[in-house]
N, C-alpha and C positions, 0 to 999 in steps of 0.2 A: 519476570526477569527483565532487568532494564537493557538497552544499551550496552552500556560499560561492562555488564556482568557478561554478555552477551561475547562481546569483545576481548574480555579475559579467557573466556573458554574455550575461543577458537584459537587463541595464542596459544592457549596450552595442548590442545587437542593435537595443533598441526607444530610445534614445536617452534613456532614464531615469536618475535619479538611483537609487543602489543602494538607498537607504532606501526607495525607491517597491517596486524590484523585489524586495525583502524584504518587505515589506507583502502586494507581489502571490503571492509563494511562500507566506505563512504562510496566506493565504487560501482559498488553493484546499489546501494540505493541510488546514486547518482543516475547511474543505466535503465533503473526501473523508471526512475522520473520522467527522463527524458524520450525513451520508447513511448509512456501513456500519453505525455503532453503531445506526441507525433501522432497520437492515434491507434498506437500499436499493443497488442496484447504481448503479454512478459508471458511465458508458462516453463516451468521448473517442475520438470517430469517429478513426481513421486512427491510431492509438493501442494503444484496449486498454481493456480492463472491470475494476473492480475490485468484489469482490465478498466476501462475507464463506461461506466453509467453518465447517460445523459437525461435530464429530465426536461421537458418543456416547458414552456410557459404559463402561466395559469393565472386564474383570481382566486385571491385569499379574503381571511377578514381579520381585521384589527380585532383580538377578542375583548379589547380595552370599549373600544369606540361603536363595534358592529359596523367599521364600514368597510368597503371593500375594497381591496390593495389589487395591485398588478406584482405578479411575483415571477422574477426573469425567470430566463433558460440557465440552468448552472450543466457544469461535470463535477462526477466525483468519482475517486477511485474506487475501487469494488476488488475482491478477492472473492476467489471461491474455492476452497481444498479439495485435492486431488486427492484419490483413493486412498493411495498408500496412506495419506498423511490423517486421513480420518481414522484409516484402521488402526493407525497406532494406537490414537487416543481409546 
C-alpha cells in the first residue's frame, strides 16, 4: 500500500475530504519526525514504538581495496510492533 492509497482510505473510512486526510498524514509523520530527532520515543498503543538506534563508531574495510576506513557514529529510526499489531497479522 503506498501513501496516496493509504490516504484515500482514511478519507473514506472517516468520511473526509482527501486534502483533510493528507493534512492528517503529513502530521503525525511530521510529529513522529520531530519527537525522534528530539530524542523522544513515539508509541501508539495497539501499534508499536518508534524510536531512534544509535550506532557507534567503528573501522570498516574497503572490500575493493582491504584497507581500513573509519566509519562514524550515525542514528537511525527503528520500530518495533506492539502486540495487538503482531497478533493481527
Amino acid at each position: 500500500m503506498t501513501k496516496v492509497e493509504l490516504i484515500d482510505k482514511m478519507a473514506s473510512d472517516a468520511n473526509i475530504s482527501k486534502a483533510a486526510a493528507q493534512k492528517a498524514m503529513d502530521s503525525l509523520m511530521d510529529g513522529i519526525k520531530k519527537a525522534l530527532k528530539k530524542g523522544n520515543k513515539v508509541t501508539l498503543v495497539g501499534f508499536g514504538t518508534f524510536s531512534v538506534s544509535k550506532r557507534a563508531a567503528r573501522k570498516g574495510r574497503n572490500p575493493q581495496t582491504g584497507e581500513t576506513i573509519k566509519i562514524k557514529a550515525s542514528k537511525s529510526p527503528k520500530f518495533k510492533a506492539g502486540k495487538a499489531f503482531k497478533d493481527a497479522l
